[in-house]
Steps between C-alpha positions, in 0.01 A plus 500: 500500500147584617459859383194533344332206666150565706534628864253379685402591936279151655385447766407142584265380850606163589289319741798460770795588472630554138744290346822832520765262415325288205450830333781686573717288299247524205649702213388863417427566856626792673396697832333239677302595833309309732213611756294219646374330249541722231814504246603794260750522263603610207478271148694571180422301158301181501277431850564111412818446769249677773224347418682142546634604812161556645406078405406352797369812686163657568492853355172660604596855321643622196543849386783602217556841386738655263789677647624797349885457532711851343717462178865500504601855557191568683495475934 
């Protein structure tokens, strides 16, 4: 169950081409996006799995903010 857990948008700048599939099967992910070298998505609970699916890749940019995500009930 992750109700309750953080919701958080990145965006991550990869020098080349960033590493979709590595991260796309790290857990908590959701809503991944790619354009050029930059990769968005969506992270729920701990950033640990992303953050080890990044190993082994230049990241040049960073930026996390929270994400506002309605409660049940709410649209």
């Amino acid at each position: 169950m992750t109700e309750g857990l953080p919701l958080q948008r990145v965006e991550v700048g990869f020098v080349g081409t960033p590493p979709v599939h590595q991260v796309g099967r790290a857990s908590g992910l959701s809503e991944l996006e790619v354009d050029g070298p930059i990769l968005r998505c969506l992270v729920r609970g701990s950033f640990q799995p992303f953050v080890e699916a990044l190993r082994g890749h230049e990241v040049v940019s960073l930026k996390s903010i929270p994400n506002e995500c309605p409660k049940r009930g709410e649209t």
